[in-house]
N, C-alpha and C positions, 0 to 999 in steps of 0.2 A: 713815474707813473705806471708804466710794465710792472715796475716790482708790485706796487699795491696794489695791479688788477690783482697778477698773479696770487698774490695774500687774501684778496677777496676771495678768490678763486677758490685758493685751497679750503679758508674757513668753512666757505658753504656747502663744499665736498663733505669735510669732517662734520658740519652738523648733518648733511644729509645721509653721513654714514651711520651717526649715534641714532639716527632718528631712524635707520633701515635697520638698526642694533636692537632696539628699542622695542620695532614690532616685532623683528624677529625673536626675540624674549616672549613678548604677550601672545605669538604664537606658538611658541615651543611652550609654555603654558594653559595654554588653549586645548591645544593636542593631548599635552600630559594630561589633563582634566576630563577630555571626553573619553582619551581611553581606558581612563580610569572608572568614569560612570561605566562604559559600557562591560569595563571588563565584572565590575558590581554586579549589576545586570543577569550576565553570564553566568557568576556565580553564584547568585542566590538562585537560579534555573537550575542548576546544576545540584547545589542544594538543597533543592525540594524535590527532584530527580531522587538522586541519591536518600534521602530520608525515606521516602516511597518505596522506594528497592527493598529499599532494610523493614520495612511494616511487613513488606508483601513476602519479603525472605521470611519473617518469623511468622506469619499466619502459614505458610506453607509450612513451615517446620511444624506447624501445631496443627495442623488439618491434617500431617501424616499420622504427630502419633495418635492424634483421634480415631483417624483409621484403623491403625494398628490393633489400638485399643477394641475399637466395634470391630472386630474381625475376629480376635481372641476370642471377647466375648460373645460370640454367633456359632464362634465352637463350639466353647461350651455348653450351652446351649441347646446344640444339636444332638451334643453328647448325651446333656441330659434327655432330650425326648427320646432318642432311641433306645436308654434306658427304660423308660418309662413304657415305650411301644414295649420293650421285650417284656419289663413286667407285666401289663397287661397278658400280653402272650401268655404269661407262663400262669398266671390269674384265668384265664380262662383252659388251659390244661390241663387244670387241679379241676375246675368246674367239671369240663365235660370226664376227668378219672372220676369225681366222686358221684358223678350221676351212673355214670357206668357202674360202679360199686352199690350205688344204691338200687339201681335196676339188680343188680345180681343179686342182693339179698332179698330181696321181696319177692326174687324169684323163689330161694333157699329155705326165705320165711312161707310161701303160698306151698310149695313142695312138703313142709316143714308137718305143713296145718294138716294138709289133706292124709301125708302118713298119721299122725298123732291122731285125727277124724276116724282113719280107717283102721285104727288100732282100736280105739274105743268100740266103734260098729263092733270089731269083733270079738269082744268082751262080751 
């Protein structure tokens, strides 16, 4: 009778260890699973992180050489107006040489008249 508790005994040990075998399986599965969603999760946060970085890395890279570009061209630019200012300048230099020249000879010419005038008188 001992022996067959004892056989009872053991059986229900051995099922209660398959059965503690068992969940621990469905738990070491459970686990594996959530840290798998979570690590999913994680990763798809990460990238969309990381894809974001890289848009915002290549808009920067394209807003410098925008800049670069409108910067050049602001020289130039500037180049050209103060070419343009100095032409001017030099457009109105010519201006006030040739009124000057022309004041001189109307001078030349009114000096010119009144000899020629007073050469006739004295004929």
């Amino acid at each position: 009778m001992l022996a067959s508790l004892l056989k009872e005994h053991q059986i229900r040990q051995q099922e209660r260890r398959d059965v503690q075998e068992l969940r621990r399986k469905r738990a070491t599965e459970a686990i594996g699973k959530l840290t798998s969603a979570l690590t999913d999760s994680l990763n798809d946060s990460v990238a969309i992180a990381y894809s974001n970085q890289k848009k915002i890395d290549a808009e920067a890279k394209r807003l410098q050489t925008n800049a670069a570009t409108f910067a050049k061209q602001t020289s130039q630019w500037l180049k050209l107006m103060e070419e343009f200012n100095s032409a001017l300048k030099e457009i109105g230099d010519v201006e006030n040489w040739s009124k000057s020249i022309e004041a001189d000879m109307r001078t030349v010419s009114t000096a010119l008249e009144y000899v020629y005038k007073d050469g006739l008188a004295k004929k």
